[in-house]
C-alpha positions as CSV (number, residue, x, y, z in Angstrom):
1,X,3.6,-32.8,1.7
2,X,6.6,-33.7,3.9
3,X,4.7,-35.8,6.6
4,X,6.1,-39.0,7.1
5,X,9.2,-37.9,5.7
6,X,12.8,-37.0,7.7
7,X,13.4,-33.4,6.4
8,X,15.1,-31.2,8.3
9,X,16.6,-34.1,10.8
10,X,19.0,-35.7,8.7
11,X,22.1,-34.3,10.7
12,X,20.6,-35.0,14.1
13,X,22.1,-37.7,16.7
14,X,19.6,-39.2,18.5
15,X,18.0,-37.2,21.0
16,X,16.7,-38.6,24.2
17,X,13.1,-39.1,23.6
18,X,12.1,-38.6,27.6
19,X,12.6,-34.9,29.0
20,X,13.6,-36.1,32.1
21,X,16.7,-37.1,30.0
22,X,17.0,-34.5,28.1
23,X,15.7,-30.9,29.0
24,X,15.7,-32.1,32.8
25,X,18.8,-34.3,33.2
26,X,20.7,-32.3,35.4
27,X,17.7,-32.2,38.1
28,X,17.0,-36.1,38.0
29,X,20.4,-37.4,36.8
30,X,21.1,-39.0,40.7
31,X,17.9,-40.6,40.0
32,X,19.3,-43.1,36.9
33,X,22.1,-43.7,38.7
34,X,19.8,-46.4,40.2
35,X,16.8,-46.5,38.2
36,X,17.9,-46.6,34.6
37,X,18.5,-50.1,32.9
38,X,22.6,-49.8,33.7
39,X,21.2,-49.4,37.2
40,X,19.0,-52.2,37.0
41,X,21.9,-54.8,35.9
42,X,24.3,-53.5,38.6
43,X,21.7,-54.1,40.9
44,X,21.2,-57.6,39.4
45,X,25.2,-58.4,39.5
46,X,25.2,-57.5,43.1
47,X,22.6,-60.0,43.8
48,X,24.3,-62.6,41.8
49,X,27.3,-61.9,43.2
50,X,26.1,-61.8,47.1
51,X,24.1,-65.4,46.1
52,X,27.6,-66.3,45.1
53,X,29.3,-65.9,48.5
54,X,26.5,-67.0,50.5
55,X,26.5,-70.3,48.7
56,X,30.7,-70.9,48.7
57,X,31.3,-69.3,51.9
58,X,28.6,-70.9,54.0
59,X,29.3,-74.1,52.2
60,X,25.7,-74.7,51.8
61,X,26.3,-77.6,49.3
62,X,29.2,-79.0,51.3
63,X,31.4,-78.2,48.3
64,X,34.4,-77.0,50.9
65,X,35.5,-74.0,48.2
66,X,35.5,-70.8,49.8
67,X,36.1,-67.7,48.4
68,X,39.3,-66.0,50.0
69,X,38.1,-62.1,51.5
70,X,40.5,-61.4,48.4
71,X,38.1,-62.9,46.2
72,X,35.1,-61.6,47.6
73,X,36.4,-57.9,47.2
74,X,37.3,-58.6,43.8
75,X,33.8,-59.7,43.1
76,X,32.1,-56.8,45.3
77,X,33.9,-54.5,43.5
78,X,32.2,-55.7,40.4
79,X,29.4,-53.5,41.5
80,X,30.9,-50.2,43.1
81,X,33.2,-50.2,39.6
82,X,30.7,-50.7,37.3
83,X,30.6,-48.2,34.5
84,X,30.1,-47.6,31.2
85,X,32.5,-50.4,29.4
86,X,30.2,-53.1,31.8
87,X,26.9,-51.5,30.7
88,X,28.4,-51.9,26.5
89,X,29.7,-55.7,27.2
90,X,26.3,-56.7,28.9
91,X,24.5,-54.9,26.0
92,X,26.7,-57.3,23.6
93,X,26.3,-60.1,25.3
94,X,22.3,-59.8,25.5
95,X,22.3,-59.0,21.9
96,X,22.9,-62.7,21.4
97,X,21.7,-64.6,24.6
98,X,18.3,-62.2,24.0
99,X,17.9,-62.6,27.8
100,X,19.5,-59.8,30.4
101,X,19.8,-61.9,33.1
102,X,21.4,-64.8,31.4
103,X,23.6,-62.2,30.1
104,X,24.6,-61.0,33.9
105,X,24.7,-64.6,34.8
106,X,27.6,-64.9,31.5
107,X,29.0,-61.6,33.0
108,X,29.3,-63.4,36.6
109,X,31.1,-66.7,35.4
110,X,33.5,-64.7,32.9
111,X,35.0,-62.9,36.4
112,X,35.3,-66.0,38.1
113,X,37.2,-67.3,35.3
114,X,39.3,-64.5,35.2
115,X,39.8,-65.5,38.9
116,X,40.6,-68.8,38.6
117,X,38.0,-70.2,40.3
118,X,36.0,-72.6,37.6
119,X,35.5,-74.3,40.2
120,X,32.5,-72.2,41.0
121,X,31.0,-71.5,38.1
122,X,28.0,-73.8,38.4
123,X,27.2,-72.0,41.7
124,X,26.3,-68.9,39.7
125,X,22.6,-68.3,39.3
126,X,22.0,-71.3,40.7
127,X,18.5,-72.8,41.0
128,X,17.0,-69.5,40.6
129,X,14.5,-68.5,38.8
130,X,15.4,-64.6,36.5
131,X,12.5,-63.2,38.6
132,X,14.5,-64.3,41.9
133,X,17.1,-62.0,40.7
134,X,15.1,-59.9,39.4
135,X,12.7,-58.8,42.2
136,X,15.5,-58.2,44.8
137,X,17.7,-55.9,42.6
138,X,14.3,-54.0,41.5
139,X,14.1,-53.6,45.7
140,X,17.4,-52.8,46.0
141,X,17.1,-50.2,43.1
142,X,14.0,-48.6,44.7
143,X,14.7,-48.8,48.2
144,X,17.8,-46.5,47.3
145,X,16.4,-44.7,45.2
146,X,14.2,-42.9,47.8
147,X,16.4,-43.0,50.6
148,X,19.3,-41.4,48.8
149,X,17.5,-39.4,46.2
150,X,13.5,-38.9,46.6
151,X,14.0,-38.5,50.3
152,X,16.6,-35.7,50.6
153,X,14.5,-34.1,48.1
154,X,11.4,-33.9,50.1
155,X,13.6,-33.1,53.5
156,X,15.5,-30.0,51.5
157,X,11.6,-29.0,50.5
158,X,10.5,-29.1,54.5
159,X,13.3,-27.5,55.6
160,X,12.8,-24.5,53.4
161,X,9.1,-24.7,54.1
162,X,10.1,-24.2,58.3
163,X,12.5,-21.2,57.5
164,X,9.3,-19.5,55.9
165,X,6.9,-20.7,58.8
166,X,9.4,-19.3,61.4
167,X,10.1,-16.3,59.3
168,X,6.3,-15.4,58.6
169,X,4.8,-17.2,61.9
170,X,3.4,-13.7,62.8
171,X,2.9,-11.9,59.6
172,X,-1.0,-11.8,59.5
173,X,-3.1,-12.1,56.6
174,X,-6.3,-12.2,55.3
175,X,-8.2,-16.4,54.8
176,X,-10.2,-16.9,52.2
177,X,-12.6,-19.7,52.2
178,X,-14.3,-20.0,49.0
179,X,-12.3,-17.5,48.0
180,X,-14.0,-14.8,50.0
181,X,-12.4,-13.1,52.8
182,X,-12.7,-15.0,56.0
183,X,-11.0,-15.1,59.7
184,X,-7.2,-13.8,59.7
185,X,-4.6,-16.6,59.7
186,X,-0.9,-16.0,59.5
187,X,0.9,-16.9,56.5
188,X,3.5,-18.8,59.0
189,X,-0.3,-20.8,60.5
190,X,-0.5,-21.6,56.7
191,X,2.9,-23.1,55.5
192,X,3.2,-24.9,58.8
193,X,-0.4,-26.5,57.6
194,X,1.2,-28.2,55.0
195,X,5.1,-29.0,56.6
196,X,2.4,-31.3,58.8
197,X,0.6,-32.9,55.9
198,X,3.7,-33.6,54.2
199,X,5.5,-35.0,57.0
200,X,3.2,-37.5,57.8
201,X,3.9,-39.0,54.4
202,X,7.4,-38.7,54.1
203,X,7.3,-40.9,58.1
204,X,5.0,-42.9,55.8
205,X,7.6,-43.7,53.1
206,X,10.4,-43.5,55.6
207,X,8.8,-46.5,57.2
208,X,8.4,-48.3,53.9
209,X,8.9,-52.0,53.8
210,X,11.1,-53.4,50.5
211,X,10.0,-57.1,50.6
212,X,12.3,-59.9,48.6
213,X,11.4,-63.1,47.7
214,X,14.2,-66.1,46.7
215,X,12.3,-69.6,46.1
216,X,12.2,-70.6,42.9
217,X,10.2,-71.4,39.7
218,X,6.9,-70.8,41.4
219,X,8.3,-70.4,44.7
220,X,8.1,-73.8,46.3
221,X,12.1,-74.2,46.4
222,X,11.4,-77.2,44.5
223,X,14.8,-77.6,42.6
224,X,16.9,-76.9,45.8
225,X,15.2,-79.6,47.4
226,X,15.8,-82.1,44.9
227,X,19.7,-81.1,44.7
228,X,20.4,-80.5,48.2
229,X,17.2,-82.4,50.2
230,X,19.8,-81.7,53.4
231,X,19.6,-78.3,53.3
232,X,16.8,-75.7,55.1
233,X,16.4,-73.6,52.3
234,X,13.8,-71.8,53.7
235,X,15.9,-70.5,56.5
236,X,18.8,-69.8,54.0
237,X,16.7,-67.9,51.6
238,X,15.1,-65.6,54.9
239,X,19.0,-65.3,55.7
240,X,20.3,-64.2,52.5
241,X,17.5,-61.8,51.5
242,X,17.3,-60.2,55.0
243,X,21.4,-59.9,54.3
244,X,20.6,-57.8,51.4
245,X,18.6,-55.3,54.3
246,X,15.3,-56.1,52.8
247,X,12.2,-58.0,54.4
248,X,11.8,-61.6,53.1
249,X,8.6,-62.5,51.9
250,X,7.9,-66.7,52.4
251,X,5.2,-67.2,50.3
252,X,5.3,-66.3,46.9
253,X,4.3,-67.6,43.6
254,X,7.3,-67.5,40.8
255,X,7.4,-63.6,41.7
256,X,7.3,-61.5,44.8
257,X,3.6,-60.2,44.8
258,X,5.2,-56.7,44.5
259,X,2.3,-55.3,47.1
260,X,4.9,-53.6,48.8
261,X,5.6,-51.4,45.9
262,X,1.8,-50.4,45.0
263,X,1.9,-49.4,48.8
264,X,4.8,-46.9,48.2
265,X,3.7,-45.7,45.2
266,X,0.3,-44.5,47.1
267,X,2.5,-42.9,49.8
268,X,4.3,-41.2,46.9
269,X,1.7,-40.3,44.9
270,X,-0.2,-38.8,48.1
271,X,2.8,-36.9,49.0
272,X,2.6,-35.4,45.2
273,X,-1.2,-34.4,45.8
274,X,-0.3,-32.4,48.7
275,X,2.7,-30.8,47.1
276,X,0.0,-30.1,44.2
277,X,-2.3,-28.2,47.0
278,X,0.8,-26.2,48.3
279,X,1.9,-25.0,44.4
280,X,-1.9,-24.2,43.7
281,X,-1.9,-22.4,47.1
282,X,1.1,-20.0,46.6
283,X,0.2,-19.1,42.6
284,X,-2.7,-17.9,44.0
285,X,-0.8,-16.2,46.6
286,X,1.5,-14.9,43.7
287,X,-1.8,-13.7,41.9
288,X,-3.0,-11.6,44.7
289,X,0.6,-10.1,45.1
290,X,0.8,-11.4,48.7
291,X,4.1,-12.7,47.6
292,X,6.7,-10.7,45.1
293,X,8.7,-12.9,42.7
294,X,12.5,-12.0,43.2
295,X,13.7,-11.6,39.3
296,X,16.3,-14.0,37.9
297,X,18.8,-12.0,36.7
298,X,18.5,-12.5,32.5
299,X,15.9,-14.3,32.7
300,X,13.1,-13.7,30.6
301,X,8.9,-13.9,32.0
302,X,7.0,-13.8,28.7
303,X,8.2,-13.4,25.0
304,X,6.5,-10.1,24.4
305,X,5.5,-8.2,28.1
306,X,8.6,-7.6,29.7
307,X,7.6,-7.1,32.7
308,X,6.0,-10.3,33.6
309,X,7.8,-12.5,35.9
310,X,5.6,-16.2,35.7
311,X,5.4,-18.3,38.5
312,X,6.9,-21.2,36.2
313,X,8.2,-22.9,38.9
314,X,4.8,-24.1,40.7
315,X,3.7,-24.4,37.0
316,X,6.2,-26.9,36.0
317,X,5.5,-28.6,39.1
318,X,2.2,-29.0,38.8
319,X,2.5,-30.9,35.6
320,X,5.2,-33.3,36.9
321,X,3.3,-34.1,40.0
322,X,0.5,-35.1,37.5
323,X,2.6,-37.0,35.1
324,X,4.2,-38.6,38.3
325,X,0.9,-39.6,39.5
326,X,-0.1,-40.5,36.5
327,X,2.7,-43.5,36.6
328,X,2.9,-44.5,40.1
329,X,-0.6,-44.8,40.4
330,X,-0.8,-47.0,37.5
331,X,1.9,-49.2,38.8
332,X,0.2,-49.3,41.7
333,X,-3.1,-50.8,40.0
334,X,-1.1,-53.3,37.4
335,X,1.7,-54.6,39.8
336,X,-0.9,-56.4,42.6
337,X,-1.9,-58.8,39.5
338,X,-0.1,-61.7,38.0
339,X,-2.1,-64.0,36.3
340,X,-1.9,-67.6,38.4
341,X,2.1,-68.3,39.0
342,X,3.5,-65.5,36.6
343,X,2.8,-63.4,33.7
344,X,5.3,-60.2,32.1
345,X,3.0,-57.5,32.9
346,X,5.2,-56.5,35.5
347,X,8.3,-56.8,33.6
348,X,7.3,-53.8,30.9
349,X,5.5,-51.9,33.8
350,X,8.1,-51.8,36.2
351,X,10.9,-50.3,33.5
352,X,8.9,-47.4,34.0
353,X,9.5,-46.7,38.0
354,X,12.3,-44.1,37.2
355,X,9.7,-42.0,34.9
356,X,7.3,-42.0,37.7
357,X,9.9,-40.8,40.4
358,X,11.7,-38.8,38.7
359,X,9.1,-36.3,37.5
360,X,8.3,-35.6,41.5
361,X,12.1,-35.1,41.7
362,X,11.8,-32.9,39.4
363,X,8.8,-31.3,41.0
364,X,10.2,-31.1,44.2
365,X,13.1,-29.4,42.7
366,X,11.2,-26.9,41.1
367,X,8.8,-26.3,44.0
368,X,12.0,-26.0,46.4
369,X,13.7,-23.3,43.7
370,X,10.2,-21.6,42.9
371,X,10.0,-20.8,47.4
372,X,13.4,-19.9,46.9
373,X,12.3,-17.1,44.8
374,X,9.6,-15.8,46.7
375,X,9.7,-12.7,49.1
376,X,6.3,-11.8,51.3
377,X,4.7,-8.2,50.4
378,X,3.7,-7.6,54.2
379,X,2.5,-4.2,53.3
380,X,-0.1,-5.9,50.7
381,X,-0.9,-8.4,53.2
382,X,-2.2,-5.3,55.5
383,X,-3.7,-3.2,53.5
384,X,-5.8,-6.3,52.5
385,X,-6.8,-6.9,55.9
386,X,-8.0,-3.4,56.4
387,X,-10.3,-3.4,53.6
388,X,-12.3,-6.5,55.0
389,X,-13.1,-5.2,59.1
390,X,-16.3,-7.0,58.2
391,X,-14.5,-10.7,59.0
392,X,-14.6,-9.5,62.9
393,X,-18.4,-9.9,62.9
394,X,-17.5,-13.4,63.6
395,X,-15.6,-12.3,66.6
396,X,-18.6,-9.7,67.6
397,X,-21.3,-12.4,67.3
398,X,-19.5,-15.3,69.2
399,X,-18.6,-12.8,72.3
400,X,-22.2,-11.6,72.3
401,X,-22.8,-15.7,72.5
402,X,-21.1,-16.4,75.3
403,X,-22.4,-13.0,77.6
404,X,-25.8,-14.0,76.8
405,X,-25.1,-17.9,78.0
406,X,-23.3,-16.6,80.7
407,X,-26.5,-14.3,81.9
408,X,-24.6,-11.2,81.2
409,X,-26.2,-9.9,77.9
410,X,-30.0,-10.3,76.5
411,X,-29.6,-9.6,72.9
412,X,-31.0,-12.3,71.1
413,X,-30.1,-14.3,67.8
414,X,-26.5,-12.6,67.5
415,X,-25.4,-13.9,64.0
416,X,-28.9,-13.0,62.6
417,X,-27.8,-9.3,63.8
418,X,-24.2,-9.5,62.6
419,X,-25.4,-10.7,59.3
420,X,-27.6,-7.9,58.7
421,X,-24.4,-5.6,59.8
422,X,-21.7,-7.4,57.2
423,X,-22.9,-9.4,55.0
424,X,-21.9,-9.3,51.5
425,X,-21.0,-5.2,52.2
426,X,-17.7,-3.5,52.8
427,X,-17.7,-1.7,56.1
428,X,-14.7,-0.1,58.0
429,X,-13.4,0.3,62.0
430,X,-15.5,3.0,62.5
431,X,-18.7,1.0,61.2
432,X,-18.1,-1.4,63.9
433,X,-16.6,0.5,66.7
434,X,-20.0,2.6,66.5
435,X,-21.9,-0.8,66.5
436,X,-20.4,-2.3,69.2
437,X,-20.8,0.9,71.4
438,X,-24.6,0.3,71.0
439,X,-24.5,-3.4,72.1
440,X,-26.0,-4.3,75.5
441,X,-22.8,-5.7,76.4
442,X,-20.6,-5.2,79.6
443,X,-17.5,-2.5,79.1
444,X,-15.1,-5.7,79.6
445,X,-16.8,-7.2,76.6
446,X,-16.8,-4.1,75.0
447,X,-13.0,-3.0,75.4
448,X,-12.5,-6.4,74.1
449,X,-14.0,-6.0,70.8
450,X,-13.3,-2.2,70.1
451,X,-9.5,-3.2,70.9
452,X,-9.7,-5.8,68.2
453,X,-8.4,-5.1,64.3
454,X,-8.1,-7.4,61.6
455,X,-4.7,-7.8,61.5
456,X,-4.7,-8.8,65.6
457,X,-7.2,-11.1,65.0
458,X,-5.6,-14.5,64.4
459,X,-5.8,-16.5,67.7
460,X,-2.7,-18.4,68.3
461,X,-1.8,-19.4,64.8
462,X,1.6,-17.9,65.6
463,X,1.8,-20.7,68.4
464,X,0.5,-23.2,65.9
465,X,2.8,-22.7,63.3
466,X,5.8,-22.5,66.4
467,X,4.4,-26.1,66.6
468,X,6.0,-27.4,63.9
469,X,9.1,-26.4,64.4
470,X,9.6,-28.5,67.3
């Protein structure tokens, strides 16, 4: 038995243990850029840094020791420069502190040093509280996060999903509720059915709030007041947070509540189960050959039937959107509790945003790709309709409605009548072109109905999928 041992490893690196930074880097790698732990501490250095000049440069103690605009791009610069040699010097510097933001607070006074300005040491960090820094630079981290990654993700998914809604705004096919065949739609009526329910959600998360708090211990400013009783530190925390373009939060208890986040994780995680409805919709479509796969050139559908080509794409995305959901909606549950003042759930939970986003990046990649790949079979789409002339009995039935309410027909109980004609049979033009022939119904009516085919009959869903373009 070799369990436990480490045969056939031995001359292995270490491999990244999460797909998404492995197998799936390339689709998601925009994604750590603010969301990974180096991410997380450049965040936090801006934060430190910003506290930094807000204290010196407003002279909120009355200390009268600016920073020169020299010194305060030196120190900005700290964060668009930081790389890899930071990310190992924090790493060895937290290795013996055991605390990352006393390490980033180290990081902080070594550059000021290096400035010359000892001076200010003391106001780095000062009387805050880890979770002061850390809840902003988690906002910060989030809030671009989606605007610069999961955002233009979702817009490069609706704009593909309006070229096919233009494109196929009038190619008619065959509904199936139930999975039966039902009234004609138009494949263009269908897409634009779900550009609308995903673009309520992305306004949803476009519209997000990233709250901050900045008071404290347990968020009573109680240490500011005793070293500077002068000072409104209220009013400079609302002006410092709100300078960081995120919405100050007043009362908090050592950590911001992190509602905010459990709200945008819903919007998310909505937003995923819709995308999940739109990859179950179009496998199915797949299935029934409504649309053709276009082939990758070498690519290979199934290890042993060459002539499979898989609709992997909806597939894989399927699974992420789960896996996704699976993590925002947990953080959504956890992060509204902290027991009384504070407690670390959060702190654990929260590493764990990036997972949770980055699987529907990688979704919405896939799904993107996978529509990318897809070209409509019009010709099946027909010949599908004209094998179901039984779905006009609807049509049949609700004109013989209205002649008989407006005094023009007597035939009584029409859908009794057009269910004995169609249901659960297969009947063809001629079926009903002989049975509407027969109706008591005026000629007008008449010409109506016998001018109808299945493939005409989709009301205005061409006009409702043009409404989405606008």
């Amino acid at each position: 038995m070799w369990i436990g041992q480490n045969r056939g490893v031995s001359n292995l690196s270490i491999q990244p243990l999460s797909p998404l930074d492995g197998r799936y880097r390339a689709a998601v790698s925009d994604l750590g850029l603010h969301l990974s732990e180096a991410g997380l501490n450049r965040a936090r250095i801006h934060v430190e840094v910003e506290w930094l000049i807000h204290l010196a440069n407003r002279d909120v103690l009355s200390t009268g020791r600016a920073l020169s605009e020299t010194e305060i791009a030196t120190l900005r610069a700290l964060v668009t420069n930081f790389g890899d040699a930071d990310v190992a010097e924090l790493a060895k510097t937290e290795a013996v502190t055991q605390h990352d933001v006393k390490a980033i607070e180290y990081y902080i006074r070594e550059r000021l040093t290096q400035l010359g300005r000892t001076d200010l040491l003391e106001l780095t960090h000062f009387a805050c509280t880890s979770e002061d820094i850390n809840n902003l630079s988690y906002a910060v981290t989030v809030r671009d996060s989606i605007n610069q990654v999961w955002l233009p993700k979702a817009e490069a998914l609706l704009t593909k999903l309006r070229q096919m809604s233009a494109q196929y705004a009038q190619v008619a096919m065959l509904s199936r509720t139930h999975g039966q065949p039902a009234t004609p739609t138009t494949m263009g009526k269908e897409i634009a059915v779900f550009i609308y329910r995903l673009q309520r959600q992305i306004t949803r998360i476009e519209s997000a709030e990233y709250l901050g708090k900045f008071s404290g211990a347990t968020g009573t400013f109680s240490a500011h007041v005793v070293a500077a009783p002068t000072v409104d530190w209220v009013a400079e925390s609302q002006i410092f947070v709100e300078g960081l373009g995120l919405t100050w939060n007043p009362l908090t208890t050592q950590i911001e509540s992190h509602d905010w986040q459990a709200e945008l994780y819903s919007s998310v995680a909505l937003f995923n189960r819709i995308l999940h409805n739109l990859c179950t919709d179009v496998w199915t479509y797949i299935s029934l050959n409504y649309f053709k796969q276009i082939p990758v050139a070498g690519a290979t559908g199934s290890s042993t039937m060459p002539h499979k080509v898989n609709p992997i794409r909806f597939e894989n995305a399927e699974s992420n959107l789960e896996l996704s959901n699976a993590i925002l909606e947990s953080l959504a549950q956890t992060l509204v509790t902290s027991r009384m003042q504070r407690d670390l759930t959060d702190s654990s939970s929260q590493r764990n945003i990036g997972l949770g986003l980055g699987h529907s990046v990688l979704a919405l990649d896939n799904v993107t790709r996978g529509l990318g790949q897809l070209e409509l079979s019009e010709s099946v789409l027909l010949s599908d309709l004209l094998e179901n002339w039984e779905v006009l009995g609807e049509a049949i039935q609700t004109v013989i409605r209205a002649e008989v309410a407006a005094g023009r027909s007597n035939i009584s109980n029409p859908y009794e009548l057009l269910k004995e004609l169609t249901r659960g049979k297969r009947i063809g033009g001629e079926d009903l072109i002989t049975f509407v022939n027969g109706l008591d119904l005026q000629q007008e009516a008449k010409d109506r109905l016998l001018a109808l085919k299945p493939q005409t009959y989709v009301g205005v869903a061409s006009d409702l999928a043009a409404r989405i373009q606008k």
